[in-house]
Backbone as a chain_set.jsonl record, in Angstrom:
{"seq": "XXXXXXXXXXXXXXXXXXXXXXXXXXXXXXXXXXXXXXXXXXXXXXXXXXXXXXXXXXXXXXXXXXXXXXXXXXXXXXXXXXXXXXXXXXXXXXXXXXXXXXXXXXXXXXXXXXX", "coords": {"N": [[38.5, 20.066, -9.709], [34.935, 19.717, -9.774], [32.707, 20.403, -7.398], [29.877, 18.771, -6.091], [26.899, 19.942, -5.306], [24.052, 18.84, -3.531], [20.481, 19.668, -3.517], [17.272, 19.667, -1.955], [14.531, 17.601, -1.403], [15.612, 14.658, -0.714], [14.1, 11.781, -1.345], [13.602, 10.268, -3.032], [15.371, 8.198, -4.194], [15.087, 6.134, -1.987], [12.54, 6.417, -1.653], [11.76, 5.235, -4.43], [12.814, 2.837, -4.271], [11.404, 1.52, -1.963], [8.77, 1.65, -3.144], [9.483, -0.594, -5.322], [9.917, -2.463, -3.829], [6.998, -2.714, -2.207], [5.845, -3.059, -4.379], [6.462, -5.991, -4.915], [5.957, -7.344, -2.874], [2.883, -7.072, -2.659], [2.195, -8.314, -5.063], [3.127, -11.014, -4.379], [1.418, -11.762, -2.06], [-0.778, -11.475, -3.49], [-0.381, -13.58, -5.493], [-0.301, -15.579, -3.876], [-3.058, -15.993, -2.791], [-3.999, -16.284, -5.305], [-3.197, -19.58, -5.523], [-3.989, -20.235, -2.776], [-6.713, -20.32, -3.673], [-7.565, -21.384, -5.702], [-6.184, -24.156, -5.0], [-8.46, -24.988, -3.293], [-11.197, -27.023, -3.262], [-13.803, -26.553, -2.539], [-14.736, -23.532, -2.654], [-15.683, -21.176, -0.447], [-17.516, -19.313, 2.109], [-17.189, -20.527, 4.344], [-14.355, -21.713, 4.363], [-13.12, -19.214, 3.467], [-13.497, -18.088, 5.781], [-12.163, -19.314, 7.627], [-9.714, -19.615, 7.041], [-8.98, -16.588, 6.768], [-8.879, -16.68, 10.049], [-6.669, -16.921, 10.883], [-4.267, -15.449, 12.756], [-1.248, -14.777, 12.058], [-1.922, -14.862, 8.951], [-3.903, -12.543, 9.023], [-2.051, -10.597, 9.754], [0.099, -10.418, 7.858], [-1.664, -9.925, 5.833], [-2.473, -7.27, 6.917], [-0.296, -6.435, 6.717], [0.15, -6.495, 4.145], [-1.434, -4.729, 3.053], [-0.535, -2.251, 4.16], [2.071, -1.831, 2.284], [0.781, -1.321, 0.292], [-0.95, 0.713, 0.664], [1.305, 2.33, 0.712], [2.405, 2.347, -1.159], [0.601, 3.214, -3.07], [0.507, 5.78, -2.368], [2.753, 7.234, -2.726], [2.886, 6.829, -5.836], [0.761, 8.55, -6.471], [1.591, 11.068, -5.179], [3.534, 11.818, -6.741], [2.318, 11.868, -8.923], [0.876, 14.211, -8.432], [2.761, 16.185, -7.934], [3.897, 16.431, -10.197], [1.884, 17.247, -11.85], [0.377, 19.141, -10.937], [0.177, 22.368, -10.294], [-0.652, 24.588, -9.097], [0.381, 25.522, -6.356], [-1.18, 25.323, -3.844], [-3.909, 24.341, -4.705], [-2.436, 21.712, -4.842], [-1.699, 21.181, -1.765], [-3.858, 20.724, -1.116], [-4.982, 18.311, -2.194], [-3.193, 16.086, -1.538], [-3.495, 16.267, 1.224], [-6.396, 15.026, 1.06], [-5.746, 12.808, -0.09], [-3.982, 11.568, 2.265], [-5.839, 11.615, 4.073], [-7.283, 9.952, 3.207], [-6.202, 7.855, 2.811], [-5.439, 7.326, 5.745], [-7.902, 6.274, 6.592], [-8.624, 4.34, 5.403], [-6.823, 2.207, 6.041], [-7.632, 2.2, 8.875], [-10.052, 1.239, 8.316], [-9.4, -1.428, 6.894], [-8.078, -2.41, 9.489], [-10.431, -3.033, 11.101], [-11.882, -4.504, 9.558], [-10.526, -6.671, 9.498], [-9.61, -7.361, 12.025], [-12.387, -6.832, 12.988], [-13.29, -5.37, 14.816]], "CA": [[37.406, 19.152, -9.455], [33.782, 19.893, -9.326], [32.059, 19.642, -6.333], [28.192, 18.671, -6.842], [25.762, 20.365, -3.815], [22.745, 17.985, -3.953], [19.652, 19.817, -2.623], [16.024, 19.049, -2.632], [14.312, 16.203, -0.253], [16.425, 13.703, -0.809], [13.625, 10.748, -0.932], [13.332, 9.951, -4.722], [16.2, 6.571, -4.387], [14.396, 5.859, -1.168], [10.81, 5.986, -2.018], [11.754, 4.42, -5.676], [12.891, 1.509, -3.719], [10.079, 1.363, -1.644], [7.544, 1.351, -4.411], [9.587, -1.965, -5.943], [9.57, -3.752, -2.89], [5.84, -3.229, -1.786], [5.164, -4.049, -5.51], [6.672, -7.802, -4.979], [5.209, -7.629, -1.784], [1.694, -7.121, -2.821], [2.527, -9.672, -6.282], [3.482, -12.322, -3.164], [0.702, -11.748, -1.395], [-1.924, -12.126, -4.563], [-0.001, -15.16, -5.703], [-0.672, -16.591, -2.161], [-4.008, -16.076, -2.38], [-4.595, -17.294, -6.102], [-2.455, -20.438, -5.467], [-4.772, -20.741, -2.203], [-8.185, -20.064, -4.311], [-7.312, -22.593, -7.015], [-6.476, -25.645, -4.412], [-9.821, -25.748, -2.612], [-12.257, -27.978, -3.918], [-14.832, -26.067, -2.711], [-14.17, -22.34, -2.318], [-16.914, -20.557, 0.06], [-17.718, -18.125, 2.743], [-16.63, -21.136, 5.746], [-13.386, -21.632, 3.468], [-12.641, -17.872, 3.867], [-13.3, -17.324, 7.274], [-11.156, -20.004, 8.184], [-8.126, -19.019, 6.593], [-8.494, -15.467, 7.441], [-8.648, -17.17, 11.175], [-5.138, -17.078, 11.444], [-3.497, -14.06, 12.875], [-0.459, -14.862, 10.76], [-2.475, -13.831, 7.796], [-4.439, -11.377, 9.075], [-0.889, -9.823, 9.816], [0.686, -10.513, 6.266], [-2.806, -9.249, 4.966], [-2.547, -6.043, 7.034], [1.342, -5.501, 5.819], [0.239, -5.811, 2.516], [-2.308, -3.098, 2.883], [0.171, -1.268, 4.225], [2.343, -1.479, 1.234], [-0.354, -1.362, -0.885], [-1.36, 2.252, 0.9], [2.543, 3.158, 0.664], [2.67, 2.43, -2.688], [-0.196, 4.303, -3.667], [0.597, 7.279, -1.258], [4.099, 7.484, -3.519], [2.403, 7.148, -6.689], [0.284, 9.909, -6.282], [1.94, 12.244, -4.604], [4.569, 11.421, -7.964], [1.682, 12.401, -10.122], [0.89, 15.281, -8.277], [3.764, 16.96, -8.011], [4.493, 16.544, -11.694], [0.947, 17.716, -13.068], [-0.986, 20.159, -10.534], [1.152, 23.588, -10.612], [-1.075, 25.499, -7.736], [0.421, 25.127, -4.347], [-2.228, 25.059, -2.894], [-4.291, 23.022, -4.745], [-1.654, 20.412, -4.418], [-1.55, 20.684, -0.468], [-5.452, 20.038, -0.694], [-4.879, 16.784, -2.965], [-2.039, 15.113, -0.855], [-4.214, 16.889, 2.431], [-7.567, 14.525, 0.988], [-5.348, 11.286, -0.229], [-3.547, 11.136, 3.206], [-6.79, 11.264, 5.058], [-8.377, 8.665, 2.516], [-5.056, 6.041, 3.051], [-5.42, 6.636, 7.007], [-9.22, 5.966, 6.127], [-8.378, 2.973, 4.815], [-5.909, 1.79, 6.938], [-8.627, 1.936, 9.938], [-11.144, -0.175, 7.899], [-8.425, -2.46, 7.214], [-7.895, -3.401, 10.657], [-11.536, -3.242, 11.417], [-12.514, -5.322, 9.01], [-9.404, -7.881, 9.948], [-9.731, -7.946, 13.585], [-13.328, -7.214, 13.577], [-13.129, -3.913, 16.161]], "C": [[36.195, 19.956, -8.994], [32.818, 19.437, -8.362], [30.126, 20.223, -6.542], [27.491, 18.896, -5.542], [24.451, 19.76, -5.004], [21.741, 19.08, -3.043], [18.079, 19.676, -3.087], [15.976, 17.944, -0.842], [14.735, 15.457, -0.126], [15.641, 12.45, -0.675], [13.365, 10.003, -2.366], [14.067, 8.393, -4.744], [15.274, 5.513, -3.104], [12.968, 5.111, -1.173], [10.549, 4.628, -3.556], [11.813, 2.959, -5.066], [11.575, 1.013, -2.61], [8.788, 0.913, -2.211], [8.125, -0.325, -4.942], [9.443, -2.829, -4.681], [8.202, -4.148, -2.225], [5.081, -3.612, -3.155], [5.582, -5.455, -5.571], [6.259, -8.028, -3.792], [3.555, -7.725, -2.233], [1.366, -8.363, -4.527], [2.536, -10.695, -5.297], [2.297, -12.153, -2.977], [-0.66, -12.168, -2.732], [-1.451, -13.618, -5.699], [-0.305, -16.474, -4.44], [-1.668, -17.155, -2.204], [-5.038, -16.938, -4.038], [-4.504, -18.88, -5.905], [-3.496, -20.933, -4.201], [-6.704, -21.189, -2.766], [-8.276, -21.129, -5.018], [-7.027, -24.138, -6.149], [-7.457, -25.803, -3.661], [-10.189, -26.156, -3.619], [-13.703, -27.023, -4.306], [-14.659, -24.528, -2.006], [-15.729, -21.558, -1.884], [-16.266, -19.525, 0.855], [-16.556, -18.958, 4.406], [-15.0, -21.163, 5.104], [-12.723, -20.386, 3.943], [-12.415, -17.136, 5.103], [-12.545, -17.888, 7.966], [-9.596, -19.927, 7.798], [-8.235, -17.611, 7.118], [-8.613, -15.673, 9.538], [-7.851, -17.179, 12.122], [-4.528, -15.663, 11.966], [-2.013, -13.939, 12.147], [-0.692, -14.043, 9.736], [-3.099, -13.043, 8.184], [-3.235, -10.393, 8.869], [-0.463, -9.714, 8.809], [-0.587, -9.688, 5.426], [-2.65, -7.937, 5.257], [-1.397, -5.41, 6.816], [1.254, -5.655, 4.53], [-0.451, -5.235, 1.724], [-1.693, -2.243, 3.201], [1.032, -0.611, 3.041], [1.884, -1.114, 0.401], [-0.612, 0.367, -1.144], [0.124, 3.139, 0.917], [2.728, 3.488, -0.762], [2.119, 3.479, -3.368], [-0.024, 6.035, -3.538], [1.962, 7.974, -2.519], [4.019, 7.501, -4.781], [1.483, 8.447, -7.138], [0.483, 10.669, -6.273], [3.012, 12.689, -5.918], [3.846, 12.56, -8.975], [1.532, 13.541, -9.495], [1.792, 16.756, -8.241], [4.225, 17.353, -9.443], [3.346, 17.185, -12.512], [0.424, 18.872, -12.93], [0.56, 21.085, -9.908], [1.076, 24.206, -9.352], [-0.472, 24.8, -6.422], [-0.458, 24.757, -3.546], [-3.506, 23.882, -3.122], [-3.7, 21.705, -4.839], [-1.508, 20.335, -2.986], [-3.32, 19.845, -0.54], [-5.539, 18.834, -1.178], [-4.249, 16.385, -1.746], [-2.967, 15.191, 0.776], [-5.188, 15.791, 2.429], [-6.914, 13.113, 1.215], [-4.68, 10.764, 0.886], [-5.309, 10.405, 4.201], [-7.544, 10.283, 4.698], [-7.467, 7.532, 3.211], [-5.114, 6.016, 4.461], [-6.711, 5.739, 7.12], [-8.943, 4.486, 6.064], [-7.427, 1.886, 5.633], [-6.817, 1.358, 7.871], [-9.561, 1.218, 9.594], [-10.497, -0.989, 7.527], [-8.496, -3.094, 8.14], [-9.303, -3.612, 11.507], [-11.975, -4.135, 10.482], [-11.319, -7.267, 8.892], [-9.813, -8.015, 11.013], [-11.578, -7.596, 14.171], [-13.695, -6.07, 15.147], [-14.186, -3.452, 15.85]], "O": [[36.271, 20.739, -8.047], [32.214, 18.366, -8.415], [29.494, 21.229, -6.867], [27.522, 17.993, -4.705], [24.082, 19.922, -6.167], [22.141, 19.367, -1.915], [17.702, 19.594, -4.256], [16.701, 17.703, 0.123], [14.387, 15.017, 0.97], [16.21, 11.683, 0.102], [12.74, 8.943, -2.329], [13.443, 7.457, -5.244], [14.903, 4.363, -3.337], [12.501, 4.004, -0.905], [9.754, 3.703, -3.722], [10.997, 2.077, -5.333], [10.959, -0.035, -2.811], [8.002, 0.05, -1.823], [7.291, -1.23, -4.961], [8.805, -3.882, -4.702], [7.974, -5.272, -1.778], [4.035, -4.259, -3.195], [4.963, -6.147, -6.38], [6.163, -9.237, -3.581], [3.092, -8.836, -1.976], [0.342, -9.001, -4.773], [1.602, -11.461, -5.535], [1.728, -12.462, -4.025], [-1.324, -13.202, -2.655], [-2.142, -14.351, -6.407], [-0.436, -17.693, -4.334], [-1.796, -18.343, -1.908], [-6.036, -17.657, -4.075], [-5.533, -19.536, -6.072], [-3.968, -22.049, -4.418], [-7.526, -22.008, -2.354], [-9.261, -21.848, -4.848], [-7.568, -25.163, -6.565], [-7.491, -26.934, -3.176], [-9.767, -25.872, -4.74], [-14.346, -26.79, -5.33], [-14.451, -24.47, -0.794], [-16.664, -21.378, -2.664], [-15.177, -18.975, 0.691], [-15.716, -18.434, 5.137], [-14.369, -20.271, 5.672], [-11.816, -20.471, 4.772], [-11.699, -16.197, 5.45], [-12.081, -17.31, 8.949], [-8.585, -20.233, 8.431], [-7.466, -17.407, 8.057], [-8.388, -14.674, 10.221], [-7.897, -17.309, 13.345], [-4.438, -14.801, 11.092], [-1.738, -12.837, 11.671], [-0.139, -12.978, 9.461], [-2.905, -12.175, 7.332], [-3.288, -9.507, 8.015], [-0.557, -8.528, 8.495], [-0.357, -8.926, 4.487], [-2.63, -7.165, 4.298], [-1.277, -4.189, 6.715], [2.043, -5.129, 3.745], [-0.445, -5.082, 0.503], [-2.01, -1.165, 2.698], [0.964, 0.576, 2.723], [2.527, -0.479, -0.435], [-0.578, 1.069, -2.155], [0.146, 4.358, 1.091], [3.076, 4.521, -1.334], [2.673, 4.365, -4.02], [-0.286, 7.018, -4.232], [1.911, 9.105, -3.001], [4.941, 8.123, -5.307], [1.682, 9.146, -8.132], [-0.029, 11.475, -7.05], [3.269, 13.885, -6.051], [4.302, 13.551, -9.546], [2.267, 14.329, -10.089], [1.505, 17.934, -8.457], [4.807, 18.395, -9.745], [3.574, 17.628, -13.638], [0.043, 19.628, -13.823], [1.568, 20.662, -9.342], [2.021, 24.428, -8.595], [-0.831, 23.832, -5.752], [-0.401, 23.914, -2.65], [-3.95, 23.017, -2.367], [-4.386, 20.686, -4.909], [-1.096, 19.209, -2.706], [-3.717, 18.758, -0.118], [-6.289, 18.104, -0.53], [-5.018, 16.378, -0.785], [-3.058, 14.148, 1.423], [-5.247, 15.244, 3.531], [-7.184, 12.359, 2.15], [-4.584, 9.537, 0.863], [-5.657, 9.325, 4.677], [-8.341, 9.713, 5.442], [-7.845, 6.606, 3.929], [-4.905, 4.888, 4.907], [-6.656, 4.629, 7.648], [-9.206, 3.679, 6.956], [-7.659, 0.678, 5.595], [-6.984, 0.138, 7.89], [-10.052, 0.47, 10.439], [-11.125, -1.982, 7.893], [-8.885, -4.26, 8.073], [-9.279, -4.315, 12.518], [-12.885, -4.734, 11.056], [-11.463, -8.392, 8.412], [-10.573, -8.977, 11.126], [-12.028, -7.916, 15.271], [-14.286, -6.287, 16.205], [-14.613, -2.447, 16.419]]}, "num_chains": 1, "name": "protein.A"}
């Protein structure tokens, strides 16, 4: 019997699953919001500010920017690894797109809670 040494990062079943679940997470979340868009009458600015009102959704909104920025973070880093050869210019990619998704993350919750 052959015994199989796995080595490597071990995050590939992990992350794969990750990626499908913040993709039906972020599908939920824009079905929410069509399904809310389509039953007003009259869809405005008071409309909008009153639903995002809720800390509920703000919360569901800011976990499905999170996924959103996981997803992406795992897509990326996917492509990068598979296209850009240089070491180094692959730390400086993953180095820029981290600091963009914390980026983003922080105007997220500034532009949710208004900080």
């Amino acid at each position: 019997m052959v015994d199989r040494i796995v080595t490597g990062a071990h995050y590939g079943l992990r992350d794969w699953l990750i990626q499908r679940v913040s993709a039906v997470m972020i599908a939920l979340y824009a079905l929410f919001l069509t399904g809310y868009a389509l039953s007003q009458p009259h869809l405005d600015y008071d409309t909008w500010t009153r639903m995002f009102s809720s800390n509920v959704l703000r919360s569901f909104t800011l976990l499905t920017l999170l996924a959103l920025y996981y997803h992406a973070w795992v897509g990326v880093r996917d492509i990068v690894m598979d296209y850009v050869k240089p070491a180094g210019a692959r730390l400086v990619i993953h180095v820029l797109v981290i600091l963009a998704l914390i980026l983003y993350f922080i105007w997220s919750v500034q532009i949710l809670w208004g900080f």
